[in-house]
C-alpha positions in Angstrom: 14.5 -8.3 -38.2 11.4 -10.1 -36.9 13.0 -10.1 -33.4 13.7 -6.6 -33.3 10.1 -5.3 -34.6 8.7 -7.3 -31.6 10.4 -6.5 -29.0 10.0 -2.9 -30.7 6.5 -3.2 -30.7 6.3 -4.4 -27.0 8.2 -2.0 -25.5 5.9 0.2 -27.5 2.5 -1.3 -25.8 4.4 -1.2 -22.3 5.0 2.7 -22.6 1.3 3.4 -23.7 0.5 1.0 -21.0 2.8 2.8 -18.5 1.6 6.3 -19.6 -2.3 5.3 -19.2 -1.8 4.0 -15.5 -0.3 7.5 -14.9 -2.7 9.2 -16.3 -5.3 7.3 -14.0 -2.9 7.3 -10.7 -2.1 11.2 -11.0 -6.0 12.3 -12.3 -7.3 15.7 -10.8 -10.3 13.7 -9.9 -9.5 12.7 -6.4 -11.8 9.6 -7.1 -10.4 8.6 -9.5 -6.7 8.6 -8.3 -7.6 6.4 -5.6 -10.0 3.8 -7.5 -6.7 3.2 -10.1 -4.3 3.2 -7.3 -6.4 0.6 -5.7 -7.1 -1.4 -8.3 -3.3 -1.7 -9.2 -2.4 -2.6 -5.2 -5.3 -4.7 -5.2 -3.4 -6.7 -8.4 -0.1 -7.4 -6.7 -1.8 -8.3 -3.3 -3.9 -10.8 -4.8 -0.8 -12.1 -7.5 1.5 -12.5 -4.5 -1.2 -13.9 -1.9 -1.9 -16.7 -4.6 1.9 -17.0 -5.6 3.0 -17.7 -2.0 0.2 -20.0 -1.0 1.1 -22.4 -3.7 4.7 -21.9 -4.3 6.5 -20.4 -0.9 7.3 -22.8 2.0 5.0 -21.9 5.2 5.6 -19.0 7.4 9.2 -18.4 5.9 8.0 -14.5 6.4 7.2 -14.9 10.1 10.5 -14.0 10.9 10.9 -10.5 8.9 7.1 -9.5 10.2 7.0 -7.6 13.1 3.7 -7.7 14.2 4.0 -11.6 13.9 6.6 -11.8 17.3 4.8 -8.9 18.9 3.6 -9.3 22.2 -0.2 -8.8 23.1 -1.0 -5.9 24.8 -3.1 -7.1 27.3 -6.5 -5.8 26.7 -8.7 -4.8 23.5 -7.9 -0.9 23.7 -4.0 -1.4 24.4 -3.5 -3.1 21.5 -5.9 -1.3 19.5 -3.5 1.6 20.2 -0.3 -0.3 19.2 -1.8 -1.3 16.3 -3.2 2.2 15.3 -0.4 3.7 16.3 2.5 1.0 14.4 -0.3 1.7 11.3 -0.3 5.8 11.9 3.2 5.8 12.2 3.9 3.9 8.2 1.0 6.2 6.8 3.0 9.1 8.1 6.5 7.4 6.0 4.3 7.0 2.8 3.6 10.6 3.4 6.3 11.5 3.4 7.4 10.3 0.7 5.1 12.1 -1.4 7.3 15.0 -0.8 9.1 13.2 -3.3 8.3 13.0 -7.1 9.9 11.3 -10.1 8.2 12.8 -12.9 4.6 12.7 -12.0 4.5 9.7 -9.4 4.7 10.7 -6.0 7.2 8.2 -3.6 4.3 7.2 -1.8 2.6 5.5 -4.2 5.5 3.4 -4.9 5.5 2.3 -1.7 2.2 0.8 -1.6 2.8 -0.9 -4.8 5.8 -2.1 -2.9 4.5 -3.1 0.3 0.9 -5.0 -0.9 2.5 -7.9 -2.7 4.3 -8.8 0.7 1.8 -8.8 2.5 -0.2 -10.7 -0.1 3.0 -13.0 0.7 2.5 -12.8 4.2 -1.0 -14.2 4.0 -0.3 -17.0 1.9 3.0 -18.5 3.9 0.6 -18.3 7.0 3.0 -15.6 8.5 0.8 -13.4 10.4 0.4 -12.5 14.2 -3.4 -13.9 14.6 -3.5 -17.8 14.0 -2.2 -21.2 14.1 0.1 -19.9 11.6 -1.9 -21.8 8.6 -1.6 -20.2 5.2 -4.6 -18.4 4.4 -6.1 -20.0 1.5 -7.1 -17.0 -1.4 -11.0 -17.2 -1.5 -13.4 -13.7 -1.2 -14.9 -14.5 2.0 -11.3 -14.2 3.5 -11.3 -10.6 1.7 -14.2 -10.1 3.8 -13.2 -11.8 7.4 -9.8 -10.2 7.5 -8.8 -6.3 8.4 -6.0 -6.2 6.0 -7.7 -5.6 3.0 -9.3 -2.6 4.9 -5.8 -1.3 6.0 -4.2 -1.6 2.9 -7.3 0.2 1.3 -7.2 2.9 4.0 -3.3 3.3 3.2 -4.2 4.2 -0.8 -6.3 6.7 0.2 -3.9 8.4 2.8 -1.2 8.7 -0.1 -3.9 9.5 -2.7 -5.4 12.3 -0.5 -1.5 14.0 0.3 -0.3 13.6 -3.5 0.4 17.3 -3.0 2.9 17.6 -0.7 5.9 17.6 -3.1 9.2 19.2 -2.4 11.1 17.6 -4.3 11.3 16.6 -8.2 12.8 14.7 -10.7 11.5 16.2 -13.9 12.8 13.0 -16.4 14.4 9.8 -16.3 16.4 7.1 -15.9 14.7 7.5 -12.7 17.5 5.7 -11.1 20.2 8.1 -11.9 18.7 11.6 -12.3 18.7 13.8 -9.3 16.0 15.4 -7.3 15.3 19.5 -7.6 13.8 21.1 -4.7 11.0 22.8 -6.4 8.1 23.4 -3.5 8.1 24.9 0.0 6.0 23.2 2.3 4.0 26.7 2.8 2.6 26.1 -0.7 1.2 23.0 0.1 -2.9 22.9 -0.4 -5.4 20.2 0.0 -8.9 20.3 -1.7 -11.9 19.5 0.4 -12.0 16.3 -1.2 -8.6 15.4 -0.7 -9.4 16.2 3.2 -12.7 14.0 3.2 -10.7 10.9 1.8 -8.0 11.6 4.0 -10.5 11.6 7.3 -12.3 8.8 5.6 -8.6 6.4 5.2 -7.8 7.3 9.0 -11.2 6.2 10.3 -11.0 3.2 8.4 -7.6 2.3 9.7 -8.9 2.8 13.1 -11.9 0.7 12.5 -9.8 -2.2 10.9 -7.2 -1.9 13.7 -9.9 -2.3 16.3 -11.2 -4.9 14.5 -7.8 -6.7 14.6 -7.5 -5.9 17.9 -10.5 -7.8 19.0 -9.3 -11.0 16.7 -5.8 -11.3 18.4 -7.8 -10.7 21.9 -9.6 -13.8 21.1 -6.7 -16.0 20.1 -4.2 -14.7 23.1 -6.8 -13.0 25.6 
């Protein structure tokens, strides 16, 4: 009897827990959307940055990242562009997938959630492009020194700033085996002001930390 009145009791704190992040992730405040969303991506990141560095072997992930066996472009602005447009070109996925919505998360966000923790992973088994290939070692100054944390940021407030471009939804759960209802036509689309401002403010920011990563792999390959 014990046993089942806790495990009642925690799946009980996990729903209210559940339903307060989605009230915070899918707020009409704009602000506020992407300040939760953040705050959760910034979580895993950091959980599978430290997880990795201690526990994973090094650069295991160097294989299954891209950018890692990408070739430089030759110059500062040509691989400011490949990087820009690689980074323009997933924003535009996770958009997307906010056309698709399982109850009131949008696709998109999931993805982020998804995506942060391997990169976190990606840091700490040393598996990026620029480097000796040395795991990066989780401190704040790193935080500061890298472009990452400024892509992934600019990311959260691409998907944030489109959470209304559904189409389709999935009104109730299991989430895995309910189907989707096309409920939206991209003609009713609409995009507060604010909504725009973060979206031109994530772009600009991914240009900025693209450029900035541009100039750091310049410096290790040029």
């Amino acid at each position: 009897m014990t046993d089942i009145r806790t495990d009642t009791d925690a799946a009980g704190a996990l729903g209210r827990l559940s339903r307060t992040v989605g009230r915070y992730v899918n707020a009409d405040s704009v602000l506020v959307r992407f300040a939760s969303l953040w705050v959760i991506v910034a979580f895993v990141f950091t959980g599978a940055w430290v997880t990795s560095y201690y526990l994973l072997p090094q650069g295991v992930l160097r294989g299954g990242n891209p950018a890692a066996t990408a070739d430089y472009a030759g110059s500062v602005p040509a691989e400011f562009l490949t990087l820009f447009g690689w980074n323009v070109g997933v924003s535009l996925i996770a958009v997307g997938a906010n056309t698709l919505r399982s109850v009131n998360t949008p696709l998109g966000y999931v993805l982020q959630v998804i995506q942060a923790p391997r990169y976190g992973a990606v840091w700490g088994t040393g598996s990026l492009v620029v480097g000796s290939g040395a795991r990066i070692e989780p401190s704040l100054a790193v935080l500061v020194e890298r472009s990452g944390p400024m892509e992934l940021t600019a990311m959260v407030a691409i998907v944030v700033a489109t959470r209304g471009v559904m189409i389709w939804h999935q009104s109730s759960g299991p989430r895995w085996s309910e189907s989707f209802d096309r409920v939206r036509s991209p003609r009713e689309w609409s995009i507060s002001k604010s909504e725009w401002a973060l979206l031109l403010g994530g772009y600009l920011l991914l240009a900025f930390a693209c450029y900035r990563e541009a100039m750091a792999i310049a410096q290790v390959a040029g």
